[in-house]
KOLGU-106617 format. One record per residue: y, x, z of N, C-alpha, C in turn; residue in three letters. Coordinates in steps of 0.05 Angstrom, whole numbers, m for minus. Layout:
<node n_Y="Y" n_X="X" n_Z="Z" ca_Y="Y" ca_X="X" ca_Z="Z" c_Y="Y" c_X="X" c_Z="Z" residu="ALA"/>
...
//
This chain:
<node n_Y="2002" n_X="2018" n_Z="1850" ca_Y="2022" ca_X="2023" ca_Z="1871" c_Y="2048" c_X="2010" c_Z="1861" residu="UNK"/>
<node n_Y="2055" n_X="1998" n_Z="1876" ca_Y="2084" ca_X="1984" ca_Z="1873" c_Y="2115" c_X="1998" c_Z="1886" residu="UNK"/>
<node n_Y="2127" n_X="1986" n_Z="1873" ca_Y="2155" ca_X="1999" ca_Z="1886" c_Y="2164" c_X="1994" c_Z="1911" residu="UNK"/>
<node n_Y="2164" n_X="1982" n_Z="1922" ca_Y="2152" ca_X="1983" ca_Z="1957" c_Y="2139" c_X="2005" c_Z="1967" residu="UNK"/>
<node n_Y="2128" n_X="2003" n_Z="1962" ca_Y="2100" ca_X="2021" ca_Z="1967" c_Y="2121" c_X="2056" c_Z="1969" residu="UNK"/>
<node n_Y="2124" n_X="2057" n_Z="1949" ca_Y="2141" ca_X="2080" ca_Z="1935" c_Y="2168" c_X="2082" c_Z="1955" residu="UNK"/>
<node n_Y="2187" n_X="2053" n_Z="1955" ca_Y="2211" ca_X="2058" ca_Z="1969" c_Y="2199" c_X="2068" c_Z="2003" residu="UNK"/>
<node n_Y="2180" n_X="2053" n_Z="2011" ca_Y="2177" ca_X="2058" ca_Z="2041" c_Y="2169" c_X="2088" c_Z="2045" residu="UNK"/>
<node n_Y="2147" n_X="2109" n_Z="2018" ca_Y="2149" ca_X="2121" ca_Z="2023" c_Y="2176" c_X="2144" c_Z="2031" residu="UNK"/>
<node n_Y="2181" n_X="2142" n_Z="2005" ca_Y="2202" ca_X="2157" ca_Z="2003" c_Y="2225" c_X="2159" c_Z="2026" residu="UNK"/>
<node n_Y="2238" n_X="2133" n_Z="2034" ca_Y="2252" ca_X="2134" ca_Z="2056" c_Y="2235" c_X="2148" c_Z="2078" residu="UNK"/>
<node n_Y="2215" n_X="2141" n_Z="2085" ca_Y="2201" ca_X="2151" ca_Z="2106" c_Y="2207" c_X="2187" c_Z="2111" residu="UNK"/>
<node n_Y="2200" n_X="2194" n_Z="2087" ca_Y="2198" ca_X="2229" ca_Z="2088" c_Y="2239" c_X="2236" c_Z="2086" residu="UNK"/>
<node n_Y="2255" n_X="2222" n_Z="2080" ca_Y="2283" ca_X="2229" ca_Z="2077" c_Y="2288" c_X="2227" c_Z="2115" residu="UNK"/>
<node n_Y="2278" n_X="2201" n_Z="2121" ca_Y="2280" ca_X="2205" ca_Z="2156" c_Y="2274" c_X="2223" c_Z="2165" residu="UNK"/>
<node n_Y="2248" n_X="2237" n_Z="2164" ca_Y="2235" ca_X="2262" ca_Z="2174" c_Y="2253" c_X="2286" c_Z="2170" residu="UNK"/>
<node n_Y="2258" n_X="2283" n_Z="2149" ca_Y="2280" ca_X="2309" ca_Z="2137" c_Y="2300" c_X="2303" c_Z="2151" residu="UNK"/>
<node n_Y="2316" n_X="2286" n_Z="2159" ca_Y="2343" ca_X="2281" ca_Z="2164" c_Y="2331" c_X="2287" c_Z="2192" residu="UNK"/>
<node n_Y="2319" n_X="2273" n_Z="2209" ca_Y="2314" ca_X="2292" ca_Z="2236" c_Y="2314" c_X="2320" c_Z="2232" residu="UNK"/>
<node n_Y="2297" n_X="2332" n_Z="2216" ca_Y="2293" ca_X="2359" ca_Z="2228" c_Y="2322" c_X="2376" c_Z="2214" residu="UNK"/>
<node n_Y="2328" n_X="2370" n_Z="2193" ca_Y="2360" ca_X="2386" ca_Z="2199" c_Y="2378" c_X="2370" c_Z="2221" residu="UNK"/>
<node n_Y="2384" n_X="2352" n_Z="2227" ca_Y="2395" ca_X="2346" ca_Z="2248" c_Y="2385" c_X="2360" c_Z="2274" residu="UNK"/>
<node n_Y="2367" n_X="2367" n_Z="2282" ca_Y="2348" ca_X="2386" ca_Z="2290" c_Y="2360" c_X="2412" c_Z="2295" residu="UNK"/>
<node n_Y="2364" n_X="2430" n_Z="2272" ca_Y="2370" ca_X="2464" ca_Z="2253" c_Y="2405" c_X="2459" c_Z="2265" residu="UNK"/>
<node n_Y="2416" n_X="2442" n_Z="2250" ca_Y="2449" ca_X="2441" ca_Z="2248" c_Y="2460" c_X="2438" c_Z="2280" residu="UNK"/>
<node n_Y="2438" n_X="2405" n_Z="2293" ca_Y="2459" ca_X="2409" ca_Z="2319" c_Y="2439" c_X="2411" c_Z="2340" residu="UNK"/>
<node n_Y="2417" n_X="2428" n_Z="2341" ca_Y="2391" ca_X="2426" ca_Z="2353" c_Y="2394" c_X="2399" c_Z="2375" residu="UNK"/>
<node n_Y="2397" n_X="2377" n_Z="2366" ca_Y="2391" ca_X="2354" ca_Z="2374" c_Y="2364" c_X="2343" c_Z="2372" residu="UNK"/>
<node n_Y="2349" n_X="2345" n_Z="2391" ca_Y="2327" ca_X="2333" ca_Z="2400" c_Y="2320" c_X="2300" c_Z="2391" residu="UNK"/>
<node n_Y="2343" n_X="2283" n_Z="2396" ca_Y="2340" ca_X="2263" ca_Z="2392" c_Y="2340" c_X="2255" c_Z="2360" residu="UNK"/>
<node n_Y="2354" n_X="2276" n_Z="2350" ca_Y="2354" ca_X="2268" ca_Z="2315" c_Y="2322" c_X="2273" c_Z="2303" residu="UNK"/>
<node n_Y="2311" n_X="2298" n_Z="2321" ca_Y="2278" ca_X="2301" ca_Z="2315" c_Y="2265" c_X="2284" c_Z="2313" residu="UNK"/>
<node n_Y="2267" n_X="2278" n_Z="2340" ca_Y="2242" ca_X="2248" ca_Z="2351" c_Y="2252" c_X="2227" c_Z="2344" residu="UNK"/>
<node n_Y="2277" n_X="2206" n_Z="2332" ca_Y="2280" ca_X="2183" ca_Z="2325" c_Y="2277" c_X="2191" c_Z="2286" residu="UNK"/>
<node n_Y="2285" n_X="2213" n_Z="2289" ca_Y="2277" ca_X="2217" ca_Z="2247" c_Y="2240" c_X="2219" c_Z="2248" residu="UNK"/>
<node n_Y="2230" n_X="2234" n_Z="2263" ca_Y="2208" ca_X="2235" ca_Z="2265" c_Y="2187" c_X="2207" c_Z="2263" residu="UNK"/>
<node n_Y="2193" n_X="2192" n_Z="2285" ca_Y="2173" ca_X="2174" ca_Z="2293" c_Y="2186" c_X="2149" c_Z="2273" residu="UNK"/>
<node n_Y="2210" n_X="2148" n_Z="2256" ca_Y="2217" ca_X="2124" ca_Z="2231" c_Y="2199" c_X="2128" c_Z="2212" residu="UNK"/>
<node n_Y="2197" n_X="2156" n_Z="2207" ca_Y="2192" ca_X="2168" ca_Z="2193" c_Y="2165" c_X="2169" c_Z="2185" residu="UNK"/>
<node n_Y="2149" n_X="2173" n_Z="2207" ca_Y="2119" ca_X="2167" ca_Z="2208" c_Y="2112" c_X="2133" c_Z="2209" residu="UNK"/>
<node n_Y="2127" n_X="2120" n_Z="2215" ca_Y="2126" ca_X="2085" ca_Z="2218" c_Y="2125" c_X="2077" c_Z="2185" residu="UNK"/>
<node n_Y="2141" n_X="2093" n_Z="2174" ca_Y="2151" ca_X="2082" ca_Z="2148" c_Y="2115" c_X="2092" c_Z="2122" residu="UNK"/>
<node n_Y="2119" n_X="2126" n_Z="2129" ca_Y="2092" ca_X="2130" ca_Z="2114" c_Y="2065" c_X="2118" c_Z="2121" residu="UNK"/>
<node n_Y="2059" n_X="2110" n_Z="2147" ca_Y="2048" ca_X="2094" ca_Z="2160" c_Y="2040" c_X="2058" c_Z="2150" residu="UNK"/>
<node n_Y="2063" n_X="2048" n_Z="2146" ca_Y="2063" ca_X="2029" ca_Z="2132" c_Y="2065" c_X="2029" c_Z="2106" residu="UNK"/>
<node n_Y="2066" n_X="2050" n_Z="2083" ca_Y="2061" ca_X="2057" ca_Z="2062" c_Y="2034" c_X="2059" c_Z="2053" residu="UNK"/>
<node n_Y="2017" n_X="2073" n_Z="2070" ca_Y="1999" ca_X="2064" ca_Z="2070" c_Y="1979" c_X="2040" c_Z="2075" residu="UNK"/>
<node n_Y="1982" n_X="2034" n_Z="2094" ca_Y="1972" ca_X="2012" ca_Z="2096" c_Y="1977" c_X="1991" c_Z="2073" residu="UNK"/>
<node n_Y="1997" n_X="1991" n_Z="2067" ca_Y="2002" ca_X="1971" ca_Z="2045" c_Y="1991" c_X="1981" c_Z="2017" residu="UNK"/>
<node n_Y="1983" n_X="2008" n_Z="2012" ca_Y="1963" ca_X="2009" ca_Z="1998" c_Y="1939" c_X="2004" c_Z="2003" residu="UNK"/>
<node n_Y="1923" n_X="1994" n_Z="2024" ca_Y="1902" ca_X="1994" ca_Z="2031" c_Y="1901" c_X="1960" c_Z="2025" residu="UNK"/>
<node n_Y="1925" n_X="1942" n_Z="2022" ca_Y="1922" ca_X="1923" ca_Z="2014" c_Y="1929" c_X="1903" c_Z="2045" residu="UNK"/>
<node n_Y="1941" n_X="1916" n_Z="2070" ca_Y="1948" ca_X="1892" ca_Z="2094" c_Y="1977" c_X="1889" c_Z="2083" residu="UNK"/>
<node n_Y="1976" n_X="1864" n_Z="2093" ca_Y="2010" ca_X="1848" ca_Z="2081" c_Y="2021" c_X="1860" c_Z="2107" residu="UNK"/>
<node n_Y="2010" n_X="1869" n_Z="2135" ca_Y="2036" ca_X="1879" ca_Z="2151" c_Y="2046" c_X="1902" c_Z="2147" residu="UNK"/>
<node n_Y="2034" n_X="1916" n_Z="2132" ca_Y="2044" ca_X="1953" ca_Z="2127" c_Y="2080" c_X="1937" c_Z="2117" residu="UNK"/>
<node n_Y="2079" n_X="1921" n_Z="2096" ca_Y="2102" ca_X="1912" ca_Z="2082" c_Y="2125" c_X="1896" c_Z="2103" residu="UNK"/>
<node n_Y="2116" n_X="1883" n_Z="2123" ca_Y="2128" ca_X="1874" ca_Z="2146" c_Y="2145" c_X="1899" c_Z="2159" residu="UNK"/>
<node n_Y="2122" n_X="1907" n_Z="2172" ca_Y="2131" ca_X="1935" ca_Z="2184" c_Y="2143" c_X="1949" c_Z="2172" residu="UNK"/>
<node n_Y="2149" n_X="1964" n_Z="2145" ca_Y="2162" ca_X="1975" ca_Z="2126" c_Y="2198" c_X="1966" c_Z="2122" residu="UNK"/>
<node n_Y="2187" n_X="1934" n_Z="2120" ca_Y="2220" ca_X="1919" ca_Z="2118" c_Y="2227" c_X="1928" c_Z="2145" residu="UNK"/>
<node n_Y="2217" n_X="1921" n_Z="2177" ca_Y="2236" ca_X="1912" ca_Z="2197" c_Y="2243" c_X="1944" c_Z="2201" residu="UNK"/>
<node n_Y="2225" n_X="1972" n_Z="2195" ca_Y="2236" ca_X="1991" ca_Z="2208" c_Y="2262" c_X="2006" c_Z="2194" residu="UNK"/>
<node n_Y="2263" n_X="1995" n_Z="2170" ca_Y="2280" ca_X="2001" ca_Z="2152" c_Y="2305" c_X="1993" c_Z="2151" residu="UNK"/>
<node n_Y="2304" n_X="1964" n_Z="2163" ca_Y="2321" ca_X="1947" ca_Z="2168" c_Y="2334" c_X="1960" c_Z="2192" residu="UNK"/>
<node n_Y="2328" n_X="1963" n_Z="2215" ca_Y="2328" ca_X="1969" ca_Z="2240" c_Y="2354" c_X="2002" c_Z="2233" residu="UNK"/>
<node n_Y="2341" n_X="2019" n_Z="2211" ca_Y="2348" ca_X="2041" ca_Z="2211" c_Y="2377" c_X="2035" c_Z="2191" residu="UNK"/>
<node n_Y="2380" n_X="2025" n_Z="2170" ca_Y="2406" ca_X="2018" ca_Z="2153" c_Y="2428" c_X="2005" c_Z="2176" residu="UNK"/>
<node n_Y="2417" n_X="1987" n_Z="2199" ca_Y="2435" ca_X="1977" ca_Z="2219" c_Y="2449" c_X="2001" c_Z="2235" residu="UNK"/>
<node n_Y="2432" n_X="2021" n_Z="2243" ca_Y="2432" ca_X="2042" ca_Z="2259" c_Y="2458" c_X="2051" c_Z="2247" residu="UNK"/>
<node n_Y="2456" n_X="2067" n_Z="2218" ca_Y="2464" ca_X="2083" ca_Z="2201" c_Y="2486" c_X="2071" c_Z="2189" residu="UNK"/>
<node n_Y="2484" n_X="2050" n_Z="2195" ca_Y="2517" ca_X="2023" ca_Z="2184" c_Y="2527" c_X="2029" c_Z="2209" residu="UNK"/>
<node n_Y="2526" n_X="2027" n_Z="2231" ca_Y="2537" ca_X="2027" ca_Z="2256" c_Y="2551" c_X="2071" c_Z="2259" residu="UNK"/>
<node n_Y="2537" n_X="2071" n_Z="2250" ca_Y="2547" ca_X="2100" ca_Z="2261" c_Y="2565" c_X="2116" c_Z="2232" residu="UNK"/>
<node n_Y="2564" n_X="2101" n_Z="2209" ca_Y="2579" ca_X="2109" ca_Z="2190" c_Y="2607" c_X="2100" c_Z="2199" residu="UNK"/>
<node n_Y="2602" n_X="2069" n_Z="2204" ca_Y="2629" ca_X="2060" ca_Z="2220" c_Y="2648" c_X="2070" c_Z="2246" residu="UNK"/>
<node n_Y="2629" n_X="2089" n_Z="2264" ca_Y="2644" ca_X="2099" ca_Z="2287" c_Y="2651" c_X="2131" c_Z="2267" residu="UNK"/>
<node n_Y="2648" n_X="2141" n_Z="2264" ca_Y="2642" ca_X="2171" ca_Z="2255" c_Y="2664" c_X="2170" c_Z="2230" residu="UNK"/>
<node n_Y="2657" n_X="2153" n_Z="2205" ca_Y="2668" ca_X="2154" ca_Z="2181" c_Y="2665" c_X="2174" c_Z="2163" residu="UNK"/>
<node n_Y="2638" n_X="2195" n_Z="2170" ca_Y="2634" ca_X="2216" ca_Z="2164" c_Y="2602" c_X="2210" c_Z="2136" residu="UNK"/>
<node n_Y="2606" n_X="2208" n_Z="2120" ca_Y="2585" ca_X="2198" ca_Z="2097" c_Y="2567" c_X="2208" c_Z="2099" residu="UNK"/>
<node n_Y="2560" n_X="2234" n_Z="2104" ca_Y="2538" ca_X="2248" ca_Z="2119" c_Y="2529" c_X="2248" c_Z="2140" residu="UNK"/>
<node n_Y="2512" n_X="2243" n_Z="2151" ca_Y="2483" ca_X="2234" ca_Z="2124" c_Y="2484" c_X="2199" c_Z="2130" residu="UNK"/>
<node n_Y="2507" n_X="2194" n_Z="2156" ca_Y="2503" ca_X="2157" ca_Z="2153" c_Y="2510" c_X="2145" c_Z="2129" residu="UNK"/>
<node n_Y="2521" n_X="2152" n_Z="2114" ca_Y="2537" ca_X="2141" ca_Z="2098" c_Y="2511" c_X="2140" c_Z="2077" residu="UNK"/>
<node n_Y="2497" n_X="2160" n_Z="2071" ca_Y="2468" ca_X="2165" ca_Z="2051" c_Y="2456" c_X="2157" c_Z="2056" residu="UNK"/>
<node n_Y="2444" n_X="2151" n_Z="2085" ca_Y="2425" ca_X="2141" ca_Z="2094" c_Y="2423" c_X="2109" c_Z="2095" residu="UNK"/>
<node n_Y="2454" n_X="2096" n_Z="2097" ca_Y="2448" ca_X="2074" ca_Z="2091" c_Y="2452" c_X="2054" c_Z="2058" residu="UNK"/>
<node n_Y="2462" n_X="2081" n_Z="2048" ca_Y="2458" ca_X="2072" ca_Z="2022" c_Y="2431" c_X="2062" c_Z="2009" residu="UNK"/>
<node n_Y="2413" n_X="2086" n_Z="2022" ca_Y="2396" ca_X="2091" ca_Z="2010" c_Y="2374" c_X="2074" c_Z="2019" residu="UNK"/>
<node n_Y="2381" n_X="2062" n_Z="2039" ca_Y="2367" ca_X="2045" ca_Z="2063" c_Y="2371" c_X="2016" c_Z="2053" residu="UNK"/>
<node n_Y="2393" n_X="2012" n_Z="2043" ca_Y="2398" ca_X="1989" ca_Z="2029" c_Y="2385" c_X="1986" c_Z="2011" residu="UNK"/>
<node n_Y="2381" n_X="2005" n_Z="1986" ca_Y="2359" ca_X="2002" ca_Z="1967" c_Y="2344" c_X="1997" c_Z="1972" residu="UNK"/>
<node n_Y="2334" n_X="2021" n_Z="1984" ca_Y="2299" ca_X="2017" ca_Z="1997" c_Y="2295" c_X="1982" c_Z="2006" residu="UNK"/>
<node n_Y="2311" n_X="1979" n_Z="2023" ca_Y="2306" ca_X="1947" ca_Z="2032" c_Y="2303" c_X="1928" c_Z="2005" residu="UNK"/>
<node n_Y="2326" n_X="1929" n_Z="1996" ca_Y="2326" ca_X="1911" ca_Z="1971" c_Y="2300" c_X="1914" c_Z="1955" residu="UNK"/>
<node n_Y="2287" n_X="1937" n_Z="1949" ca_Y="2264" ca_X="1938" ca_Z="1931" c_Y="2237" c_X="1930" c_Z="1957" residu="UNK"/>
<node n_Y="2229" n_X="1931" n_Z="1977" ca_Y="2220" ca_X="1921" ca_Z="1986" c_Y="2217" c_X="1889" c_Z="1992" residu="UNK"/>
<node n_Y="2241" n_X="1885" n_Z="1992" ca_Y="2240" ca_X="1856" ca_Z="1999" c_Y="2232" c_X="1840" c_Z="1972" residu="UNK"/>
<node n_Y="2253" n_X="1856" n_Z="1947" ca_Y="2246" ca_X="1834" ca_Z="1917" c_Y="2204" c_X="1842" c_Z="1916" residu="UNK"/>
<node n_Y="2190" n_X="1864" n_Z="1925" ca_Y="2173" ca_X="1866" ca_Z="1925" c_Y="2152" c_X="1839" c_Z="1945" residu="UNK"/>
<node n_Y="2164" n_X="1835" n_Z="1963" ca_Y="2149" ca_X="1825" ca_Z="1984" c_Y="2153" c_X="1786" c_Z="1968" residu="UNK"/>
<node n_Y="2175" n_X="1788" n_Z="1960" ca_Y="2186" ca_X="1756" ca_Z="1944" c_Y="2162" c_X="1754" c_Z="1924" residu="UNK"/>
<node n_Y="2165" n_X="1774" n_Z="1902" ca_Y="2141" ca_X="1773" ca_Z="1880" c_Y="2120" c_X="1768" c_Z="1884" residu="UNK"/>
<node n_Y="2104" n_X="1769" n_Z="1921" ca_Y="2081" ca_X="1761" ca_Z="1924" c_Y="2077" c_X="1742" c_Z="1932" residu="UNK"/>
<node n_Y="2095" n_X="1723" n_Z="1935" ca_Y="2101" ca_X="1691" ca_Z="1947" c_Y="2079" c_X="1683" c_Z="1924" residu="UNK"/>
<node n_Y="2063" n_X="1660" n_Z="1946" ca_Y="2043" ca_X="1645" ca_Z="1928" c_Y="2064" c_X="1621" c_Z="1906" residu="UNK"/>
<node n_Y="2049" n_X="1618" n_Z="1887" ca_Y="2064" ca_X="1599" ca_Z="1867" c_Y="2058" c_X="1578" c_Z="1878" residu="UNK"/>
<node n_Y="2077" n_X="1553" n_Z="1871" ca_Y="2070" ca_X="1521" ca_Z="1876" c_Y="2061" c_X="1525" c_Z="1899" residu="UNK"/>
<node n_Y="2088" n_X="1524" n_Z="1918" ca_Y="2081" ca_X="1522" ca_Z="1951" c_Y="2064" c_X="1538" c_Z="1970" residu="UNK"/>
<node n_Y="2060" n_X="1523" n_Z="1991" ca_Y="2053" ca_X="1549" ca_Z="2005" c_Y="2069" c_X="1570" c_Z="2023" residu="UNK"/>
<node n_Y="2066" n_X="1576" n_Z="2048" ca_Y="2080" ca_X="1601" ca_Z="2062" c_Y="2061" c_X="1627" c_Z="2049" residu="UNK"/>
<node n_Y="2086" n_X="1651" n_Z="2053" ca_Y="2074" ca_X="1677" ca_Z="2047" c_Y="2050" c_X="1680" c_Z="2068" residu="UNK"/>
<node n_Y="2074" n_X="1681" n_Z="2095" ca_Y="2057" ca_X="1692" ca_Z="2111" c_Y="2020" c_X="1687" c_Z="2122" residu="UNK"/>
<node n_Y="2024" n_X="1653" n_Z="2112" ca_Y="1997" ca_X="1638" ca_Z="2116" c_Y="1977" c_X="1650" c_Z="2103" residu="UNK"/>
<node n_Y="1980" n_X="1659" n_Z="2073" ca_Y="1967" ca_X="1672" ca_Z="2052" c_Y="1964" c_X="1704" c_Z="2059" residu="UNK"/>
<node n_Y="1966" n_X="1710" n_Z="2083" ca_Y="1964" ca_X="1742" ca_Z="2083" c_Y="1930" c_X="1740" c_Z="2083" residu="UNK"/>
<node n_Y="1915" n_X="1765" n_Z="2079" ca_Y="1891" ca_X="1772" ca_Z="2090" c_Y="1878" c_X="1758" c_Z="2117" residu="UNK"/>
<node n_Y="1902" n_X="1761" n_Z="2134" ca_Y="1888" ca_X="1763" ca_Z="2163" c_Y="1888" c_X="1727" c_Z="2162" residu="UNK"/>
<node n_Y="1904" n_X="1717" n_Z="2152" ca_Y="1899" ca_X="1683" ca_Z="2153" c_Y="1877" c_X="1673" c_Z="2136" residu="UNK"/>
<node n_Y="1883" n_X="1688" n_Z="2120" ca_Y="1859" ca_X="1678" ca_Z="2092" c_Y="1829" c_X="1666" c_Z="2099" residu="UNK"/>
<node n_Y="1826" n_X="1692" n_Z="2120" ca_Y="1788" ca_X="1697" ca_Z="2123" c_Y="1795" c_X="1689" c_Z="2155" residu="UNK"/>
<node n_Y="1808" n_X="1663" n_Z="2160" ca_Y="1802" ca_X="1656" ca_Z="2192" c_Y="1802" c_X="1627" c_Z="2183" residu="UNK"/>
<node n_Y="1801" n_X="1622" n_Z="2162" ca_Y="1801" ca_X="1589" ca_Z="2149" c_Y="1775" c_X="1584" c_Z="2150" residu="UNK"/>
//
């Protein structure tokens, strides 16, 4: 298991959490179901990328990505560190260790990543 693997989890279950007290504190519905369903996208693609598909790691970067934008955007209207301010800290990591993860699997001496996934491999 790689640090990917690890960052996507992890963020994944901090989303879930951050819905459901967002949830408790301002019984906001919408903090449930958008912490919820990141949240399951993220362990979701944690998996999978243990199972060995190069999209779990796709999917992992864009929803993560998607969520640090969110959480940059709303640290900036609000200015309130909690939890945007954590969330996209932490979202930034996560990305960064994903991505130096997803680089390390670039084929050597040329070549696209993406050509070399599984699903291209065995259609040659």
């Amino acid at each position: 298991m790689n640090l990917g693997i690890v960052a996507a989890f992890a963020y994944g279950i901090l989303a879930i959490l951050g819905g459901i007290i967002g949830y408790i504190q301002a019984t906001s519905i919408v903090s449930l179901l958008s912490g919820s369903i990141s949240g399951l996208l993220l362990i979701i693609a944690a998996f999978f990328q243990l199972q060995g598909h190069t999209w779990g790691s796709i999917l992992a970067v864009l929803v993560t990505a998607i969520l640090v934008v969110f959480f940059a955007f709303r640290l900036a209207k609000t200015r309130k560190f909690m939890p945007a301010g954590l969330m996209t800290i932490l979202g930034m990591l996560a990305l960064a260790v994903m991505a130096n993860q997803m680089v390390e699997r670039l084929p050597k001496g040329g070549g696209s990543w993406f050509c070399s996934s599984t699903i291209f491999r065995n259609s040659r």
